[in-house]
N, C-alpha and C positions, 0 to 999 in steps of 0.2 A: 107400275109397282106390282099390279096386279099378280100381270106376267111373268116379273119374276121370282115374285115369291110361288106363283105355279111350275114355277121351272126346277128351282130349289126342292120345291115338295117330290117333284119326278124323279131329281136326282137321288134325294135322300132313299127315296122308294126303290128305286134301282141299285143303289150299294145296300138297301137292306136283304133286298130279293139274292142280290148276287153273295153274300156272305149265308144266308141260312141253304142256298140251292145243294153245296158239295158236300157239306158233310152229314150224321144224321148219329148224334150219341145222346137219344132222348132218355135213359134212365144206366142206370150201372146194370142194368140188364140188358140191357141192347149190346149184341155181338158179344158173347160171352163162352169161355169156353173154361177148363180146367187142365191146368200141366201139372208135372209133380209138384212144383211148391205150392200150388195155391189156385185159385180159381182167376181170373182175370176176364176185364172187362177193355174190348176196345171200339169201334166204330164201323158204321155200313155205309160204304159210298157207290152206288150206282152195281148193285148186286155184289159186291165185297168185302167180306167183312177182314177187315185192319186191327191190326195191333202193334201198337209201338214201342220200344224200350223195353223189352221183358229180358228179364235177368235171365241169364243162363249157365253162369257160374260166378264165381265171386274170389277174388284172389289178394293176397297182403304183395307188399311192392317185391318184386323178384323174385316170388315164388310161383310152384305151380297153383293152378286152379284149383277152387275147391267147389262142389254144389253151391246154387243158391241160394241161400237162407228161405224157408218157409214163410208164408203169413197167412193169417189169418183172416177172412171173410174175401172181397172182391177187392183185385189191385185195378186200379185206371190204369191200364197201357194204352193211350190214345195219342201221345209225343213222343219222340224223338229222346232215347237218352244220352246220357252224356259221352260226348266223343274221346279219343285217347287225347288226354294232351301232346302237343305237338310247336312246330317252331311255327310265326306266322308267316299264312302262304305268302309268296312274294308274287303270286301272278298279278294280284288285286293292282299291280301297278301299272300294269299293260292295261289301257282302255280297252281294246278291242278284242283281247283274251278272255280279260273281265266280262263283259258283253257275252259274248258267246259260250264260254264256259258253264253262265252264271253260277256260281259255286254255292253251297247252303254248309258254311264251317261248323255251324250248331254251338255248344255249348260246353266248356273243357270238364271233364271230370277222370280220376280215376280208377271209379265206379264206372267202366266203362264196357264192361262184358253183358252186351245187351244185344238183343234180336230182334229185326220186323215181321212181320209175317203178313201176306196176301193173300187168302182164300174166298175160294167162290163163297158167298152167303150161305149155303145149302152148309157148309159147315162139314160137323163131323158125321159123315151122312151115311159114310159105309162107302163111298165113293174108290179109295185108295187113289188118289190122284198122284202120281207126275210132282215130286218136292226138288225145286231149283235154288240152292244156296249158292246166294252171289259174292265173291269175293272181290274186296273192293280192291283198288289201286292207291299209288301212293309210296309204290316198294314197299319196303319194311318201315318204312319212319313218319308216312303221314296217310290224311284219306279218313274218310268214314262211309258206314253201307247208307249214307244219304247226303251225298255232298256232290253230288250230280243232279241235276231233274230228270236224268235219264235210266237214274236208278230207280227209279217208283216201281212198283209189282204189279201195280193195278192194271194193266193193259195187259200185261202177260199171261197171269192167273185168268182171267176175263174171258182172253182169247182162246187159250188151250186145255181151259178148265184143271189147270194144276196148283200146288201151293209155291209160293215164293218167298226166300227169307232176305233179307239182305243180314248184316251184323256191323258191330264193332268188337276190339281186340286191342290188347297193350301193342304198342307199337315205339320204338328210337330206342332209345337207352330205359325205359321203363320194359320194354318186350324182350330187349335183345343185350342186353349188357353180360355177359358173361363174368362172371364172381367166381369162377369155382376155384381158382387159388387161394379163396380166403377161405373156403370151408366146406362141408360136406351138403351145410344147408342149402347150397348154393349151386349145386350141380349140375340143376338143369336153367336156372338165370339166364344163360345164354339163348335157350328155347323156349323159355316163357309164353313169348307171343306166340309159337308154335303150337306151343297147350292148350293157349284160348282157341283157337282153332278148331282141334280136336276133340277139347269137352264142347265147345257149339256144335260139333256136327254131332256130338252123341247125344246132347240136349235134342237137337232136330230127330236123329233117329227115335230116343227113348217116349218124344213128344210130337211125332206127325200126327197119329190117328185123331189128336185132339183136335186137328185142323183138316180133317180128312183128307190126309195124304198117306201115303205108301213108304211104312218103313224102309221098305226092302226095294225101291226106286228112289235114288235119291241121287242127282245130276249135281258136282259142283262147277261153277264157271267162276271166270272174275278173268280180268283186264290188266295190263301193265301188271306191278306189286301184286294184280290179284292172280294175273297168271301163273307168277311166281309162285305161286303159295298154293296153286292145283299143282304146280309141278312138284312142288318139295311136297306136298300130301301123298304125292302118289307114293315116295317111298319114306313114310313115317311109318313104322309099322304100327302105333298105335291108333292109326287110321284105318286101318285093312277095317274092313266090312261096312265101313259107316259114309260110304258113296261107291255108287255103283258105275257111274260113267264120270268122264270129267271133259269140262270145255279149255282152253288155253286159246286167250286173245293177248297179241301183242304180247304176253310178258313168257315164254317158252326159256327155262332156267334147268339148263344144264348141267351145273355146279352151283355152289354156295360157299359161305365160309368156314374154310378151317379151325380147328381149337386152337390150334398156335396162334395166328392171327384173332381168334378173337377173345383169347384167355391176356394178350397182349395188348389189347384196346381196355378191355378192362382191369389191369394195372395201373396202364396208363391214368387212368378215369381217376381212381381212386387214389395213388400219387395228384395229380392236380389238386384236390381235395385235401392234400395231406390227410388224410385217412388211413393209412395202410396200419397203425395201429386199433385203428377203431372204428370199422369196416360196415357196423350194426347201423350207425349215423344216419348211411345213405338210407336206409329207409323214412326217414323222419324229414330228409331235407327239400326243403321246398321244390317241388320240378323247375323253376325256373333257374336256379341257382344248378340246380344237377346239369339240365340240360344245358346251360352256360359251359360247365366245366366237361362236359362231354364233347363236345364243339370242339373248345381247344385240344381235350386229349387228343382228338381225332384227326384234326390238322394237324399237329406234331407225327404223330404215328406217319400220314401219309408222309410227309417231308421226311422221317428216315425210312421208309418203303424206299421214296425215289433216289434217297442219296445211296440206297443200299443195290442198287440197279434194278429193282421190282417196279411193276409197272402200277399197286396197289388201283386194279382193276377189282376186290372184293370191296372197296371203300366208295363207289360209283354213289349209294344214296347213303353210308356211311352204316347203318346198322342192317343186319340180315340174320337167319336162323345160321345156324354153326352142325359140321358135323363133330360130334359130341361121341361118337362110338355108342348111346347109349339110345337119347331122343330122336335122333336120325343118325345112323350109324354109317350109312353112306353120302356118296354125290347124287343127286337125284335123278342123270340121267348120262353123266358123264362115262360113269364107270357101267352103261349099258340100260336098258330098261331092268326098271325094279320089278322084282319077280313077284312081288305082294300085288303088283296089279298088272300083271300080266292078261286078267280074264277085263281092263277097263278098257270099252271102248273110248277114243278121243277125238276130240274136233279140235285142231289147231288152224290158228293164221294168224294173219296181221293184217293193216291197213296200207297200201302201195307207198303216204308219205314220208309215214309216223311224225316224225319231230321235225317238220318242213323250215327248212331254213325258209325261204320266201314265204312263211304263216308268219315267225318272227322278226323278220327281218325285211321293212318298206323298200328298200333301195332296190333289190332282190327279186321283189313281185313282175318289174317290168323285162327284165335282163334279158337282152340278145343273147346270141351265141359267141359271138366276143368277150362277151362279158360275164356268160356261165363259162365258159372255157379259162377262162382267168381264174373262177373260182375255183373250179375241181382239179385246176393244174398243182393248186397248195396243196392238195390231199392225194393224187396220183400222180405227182410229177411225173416223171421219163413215160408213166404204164398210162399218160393221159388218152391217146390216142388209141390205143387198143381198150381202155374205158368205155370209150364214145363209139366204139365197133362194135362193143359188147350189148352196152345198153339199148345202140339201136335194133340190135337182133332182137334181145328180150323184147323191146320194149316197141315196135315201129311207127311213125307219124309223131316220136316225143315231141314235145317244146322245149327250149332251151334249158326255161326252170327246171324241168323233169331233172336233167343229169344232176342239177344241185341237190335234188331233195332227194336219192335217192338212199334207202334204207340197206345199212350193211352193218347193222345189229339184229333187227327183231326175226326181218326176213330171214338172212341165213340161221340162224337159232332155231327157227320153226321147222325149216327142212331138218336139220340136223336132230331134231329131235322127233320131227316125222320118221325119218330115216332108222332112227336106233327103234322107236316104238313097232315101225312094221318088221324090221327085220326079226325081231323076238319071238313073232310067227301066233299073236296070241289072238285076244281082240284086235277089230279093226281101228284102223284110225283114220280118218278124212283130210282135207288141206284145204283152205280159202285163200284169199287175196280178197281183202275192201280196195277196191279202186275207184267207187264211186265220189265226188267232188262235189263239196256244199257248196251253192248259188251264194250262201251268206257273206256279206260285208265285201260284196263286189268277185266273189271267189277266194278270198284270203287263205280260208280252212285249210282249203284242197280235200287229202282224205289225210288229214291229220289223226295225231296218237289220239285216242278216245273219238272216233267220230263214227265208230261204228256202232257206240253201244247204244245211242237211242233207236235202232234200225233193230237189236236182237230183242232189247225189251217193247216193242214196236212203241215206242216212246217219239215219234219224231214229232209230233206237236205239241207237245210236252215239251221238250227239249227246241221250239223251234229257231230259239237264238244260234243254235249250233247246224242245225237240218236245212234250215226254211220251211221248213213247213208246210212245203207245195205237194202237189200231186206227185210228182215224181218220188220224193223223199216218201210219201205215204207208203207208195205201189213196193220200195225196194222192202222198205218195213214190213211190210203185209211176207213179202219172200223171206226175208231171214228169220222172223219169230217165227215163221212157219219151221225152216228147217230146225231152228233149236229146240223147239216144243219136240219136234219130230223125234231129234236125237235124244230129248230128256224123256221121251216114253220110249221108244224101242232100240237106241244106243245106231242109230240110223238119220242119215237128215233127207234122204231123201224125202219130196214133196211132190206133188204134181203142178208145180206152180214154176220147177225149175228144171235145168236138162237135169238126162241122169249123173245123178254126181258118182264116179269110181272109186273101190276106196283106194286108199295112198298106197305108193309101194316106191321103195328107193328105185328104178330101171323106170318107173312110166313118169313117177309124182305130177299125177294129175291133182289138180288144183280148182278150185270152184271161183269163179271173177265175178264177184258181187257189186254191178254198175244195174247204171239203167236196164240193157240188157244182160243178163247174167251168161255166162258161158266157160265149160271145162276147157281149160287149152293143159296139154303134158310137156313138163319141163321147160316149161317157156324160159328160165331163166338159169338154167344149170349153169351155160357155160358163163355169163355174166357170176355167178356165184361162186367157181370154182376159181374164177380170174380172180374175187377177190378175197377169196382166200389164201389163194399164192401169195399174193402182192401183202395181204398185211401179216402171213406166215414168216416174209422176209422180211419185213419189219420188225418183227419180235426177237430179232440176233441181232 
């Protein structure tokens, strides 16, 4: 009995010791700084001081942003605020997704224009550090700047002595519904979540010094939806000045949505609703019931898109910013690089899998070459055979799976928008391939969409449900936060930790291969990429 009430007391001892060790918010003075509304108070963990949920504009449903209301004495930002409401994730149903993702959905509100921020302790110290605002993923309709463990600042900030923000943003039919057929108030609804945006990076610019970082440095990145969203900044013009360099992973957005199409979904919306005489409603009506009725509109719309012979390829996550003639007046990168950021350096790439059929799909993971050949013949019928020519050039020693999971969205998008960026002759711009392969859950991962980002924010044991956690995963982490930190101080990634990276240019597109061992190879996949663009060019007739 003795023993284990002596075992009990260790234990008890050991979950106390382990809950007071990380954090450290001993008084509303501890970690404290002042922005323009107010003074704020958040937390130091291990030379860091943290702040969570700070307001950074404040907006009525489908309109633009306004300032954040002021207050008075010291605010607690020591949590997470509240996330855009959104539909629920459906990954949660995949065990081994679940698992390795492990996702943090937090808490719905739509009070949800809020910012994190990671700064070395030393504060506002006159430092001007290196400020990285991460844009999350999710496309335009879901996601928050903390719903990865791989999004944490604390190891980034730590490492390269710069500030880190992540955020949240209106996002689905509350960011992006398009109203302006009912009224003048309404004009920019379609770009709403475009604004949250906007006013967060001018909250960051107007409020670095507070966190000792560098107005006038200010790097944004983000992933999938986040990519998207460095892409369409670059040509918002109410962005010009307020980020000096931009990262694009995986999400490299060409185009966007039309007014037509998306002045058309919100008709739609608002007929479902039977509303079209009393338009004002939708602000009052419950998000659940709105987003119900957004859902069907939006099904309907695609089913006359297809019966109209459109391939409603703008309807992929169902809500996106819209060219408006006014809030973004162009295609982001369609109609040529945008001249407002002409002087931005960029890092673009992707990860070798992205959306690996054999990650979701068991049967898959084992598959011969009988049996990947079966599969890719659905998708290249008659062009299978010069596919598998192709591939093996790019790609030589593939495995079978290789040809299934190969990527023929994100990759070619990235070239394609390498290509217009360098050709404009302005800043430089870089190119990567993640090709590196998680250990985890027997290899399942591969180098799946999102398996890069615990490696830039050197997050890999943080995240090691996704990583593993091991030496290897450390060592590539230790190289790419290197090179991002690199590119978010001097618009460069070189390091001395990797070859020399060149920069990009359409005739060489040299590309940085981010594995165990890292290595430049030029054009390794042109003609693979050029084959399939033919092949699904002829599909579009």
């Amino acid at each position: 009995m003795k023993k284990h009430i002596t075992s009990l007391a260790l234990l008890a001892l050991a979950l106390c010791s382990h809950a007071a060790e990380p954090r450290s918010a001993i008084s509303t003075t501890d970690a404290t700084t002042t922005v323009e509304q107010g003074r704020i108070a958040g937390y130091t963990e291990e030379g860091i001081n943290i702040y969570k949920g700070v307001p950074y504009a404040k907006a009525e449903r489908f309109m633009a942003p306004q300032p954040a209301d002021k207050w008075e004495g010291t605010r607690s930002c020591r949590n997470y605020g509240p996330t855009c409401p959104q539909a629920v994730r459906q990954g949660w149903q995949n065990d081994e997704i679940a698992f390795a993702f492990n996702w943090d959905d937090g808490y719905p509100g739509e009070d949800c224009l809020r910012a994190n921020i990671w700064t070395p302790a030393k504060g506002a110290d006159g430092a001007r550090r290196p400020v990285m605002v991460w844009l999350h993923g999710g496309g335009f309709a879901t996601g928050s700047g903390q719903e990865l463990p791989g999004y944490d600042g604390a190891n980034l900030a730590r490492k390269g002595d710069v500030v880190v923000v992540t955020l949240n943003h209106r996002l689905n039919v509350l960011g992006f519904l398009d109203l302006s057929d009912f009224g003048p108030e309404y004009a920019s609804s379609g770009n709403a979540g475009l604004l949250d945006l906007v006013a967060a990076l001018q909250w960051v610019k107007n409020n670095a010094e507070a966190f000792g970082g560098d107005p006038d440095n200010i790097t944004i990145f983000g992933q999938s939806g986040g990519g998207g969203k460095v892409s369409i900044l670059c040509a918002t013009p109410a962005a010009k000045g307020l980020f000096h360099k931009a990262i694009v992973q995986s999400g490299s957005t060409l185009s966007t949505m039309t007014s037509d199409w998306s002045r058309r979904i919100g008709r739609a919306v608002v007929k479902e609703l039977g509303l079209e005489k009393d338009v004002k409603k939708l602000s009052s009506l419950p998000y659940t019931e709105l987003l119900a009725a957004a859902n069907r509109a939006l099904a309907k719309v695609r089913a006359e898109v297809e019966a109209e012979g459109g391939t409603g390829g703008a309807f992929i996550f169902g809500w996106a910013p819209t060219v408006d003639g006014s809030v973004l007046p162009r295609q982001p990168f369609s109609e040529g690089a945008p001249e407002q950021s002409r002087d931005i350096p960029m890092l673009i790439g992707t990860t070798k899998c992205e959306f690996s059929s054999t990650t979701y799909v068991p049967m898959l993971r084992g598959v011969d070459m009988a049996g990947a050949r079966a599969f890719v013949e659905r998708q290249w019928g008659k062009n299978t055979d010069e596919y598998i020519k192709k591939y093996a050039e790019a790609y030589p020693g593939y495995q079978p799976k290789d040809i299934i999971d190969f990527d023929t969205t994100f990759r070619p998008n990235a070239v394609k928008q390498g290509n217009i960026k360098a050709e404009q002759k302005g800043a430089p711009v870089y190119m990567y391939l993640f090709t590196w392969e998680s250990p985890v859950l027997d290899g399942i991962l591969r180098s799946t969409h999102c398996m890069e980002i615990p490696f830039v924010f050197n997050n890999s044991k943080i995240h090691a449900s996704m990583t593993g956690g091991g030496v290897e995963a450390d060592a590539l982490a230790e190289k790419m936060s290197d090179a991002w930190l690199a590119f978010a101080r001097t618009g460069n990634p070189n390091t001395p930790s990797l070859p020399s990276w060149p920069q990009y240019d359409a005739k060489k597109r040299a590309t940085m291969f981010f594995d165990n061992e890292c290595s430049v190879r030029n054009g390794h996949d042109r003609a693979l990429l050029d084959f399939v663009d033919k092949v699904q060019n002829q599909k579009s007739f």
